[in-house]
N, C-alpha and C positions, 0 to 999 in steps of 0.2 A: 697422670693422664698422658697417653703418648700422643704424638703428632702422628698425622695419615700423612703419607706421601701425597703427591696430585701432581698427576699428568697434568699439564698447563696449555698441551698441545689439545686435547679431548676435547669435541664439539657436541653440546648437549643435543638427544635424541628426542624429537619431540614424538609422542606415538599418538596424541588425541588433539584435535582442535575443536575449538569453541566454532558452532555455524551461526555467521553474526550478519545472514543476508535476512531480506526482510523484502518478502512478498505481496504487493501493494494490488495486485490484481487478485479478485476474490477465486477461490478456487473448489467455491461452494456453485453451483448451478441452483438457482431460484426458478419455484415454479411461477407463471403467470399471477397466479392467485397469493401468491407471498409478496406481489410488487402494492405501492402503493401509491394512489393519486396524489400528483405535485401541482397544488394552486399556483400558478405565474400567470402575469399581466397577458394578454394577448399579441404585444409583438414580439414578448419575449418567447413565448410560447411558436410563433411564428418564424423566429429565428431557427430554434432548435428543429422544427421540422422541414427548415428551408435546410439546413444545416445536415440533416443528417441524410435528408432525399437527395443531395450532392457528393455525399461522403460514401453512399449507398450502406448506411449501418442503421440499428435501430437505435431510437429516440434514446432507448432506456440505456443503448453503451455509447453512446457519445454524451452524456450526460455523469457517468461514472466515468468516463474520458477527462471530460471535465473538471469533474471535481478533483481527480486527481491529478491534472495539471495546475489547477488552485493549490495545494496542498504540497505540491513540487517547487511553486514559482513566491507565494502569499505569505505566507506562517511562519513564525517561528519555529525551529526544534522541538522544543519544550511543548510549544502548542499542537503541533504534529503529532506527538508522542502523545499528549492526550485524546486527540481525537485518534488515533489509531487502536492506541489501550477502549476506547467505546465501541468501537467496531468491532474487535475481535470479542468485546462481550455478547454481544448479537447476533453473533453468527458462532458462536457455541449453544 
């Protein structure tokens, strides 16, 4: 068996990358009648509409605002990755 020579100087050429970003904002558009009603206390309830008539957005993206600064600031990794792995089952 012979030996290959090797340039030592040769810088490997990558030509394909893995895309390892991850899109946390749905980029599915729901109609009205695909939303469903959220039981909350009444100040809480109270808050999100004092909250979002200040923010000038509707109830339903400040509430996915929400949960995805819970989900940014709250959780684990691992628990994150579960709950994301459900999500994209759902909106397949």
């Amino acid at each position: 068996m012979a030996l290959i020579k090797k340039d030592n100087n040769q810088q490997v050429k990558i030509k394909h990358t893995a895309n390892v970003d991850r899109n946390l904002t749905p980029s599915k558009k729901f109609k009205s009648s695909d939303r469903r009603t959220l039981k909350v206390d009444p100040p809480v309830y109270q808050l999100i509409k004092s909250l979002a008539y200040i923010t000038d957005k509707k109830m339903y993206d400040l509430v996915r605002e929400m949960a995805n600064a819970y989900l940014d600031n709250n959780i684990t990794d691992r628990q994150r990755e579960n709950v994301l792995r459900n999500i994209d089952d759902i909106e397949r």
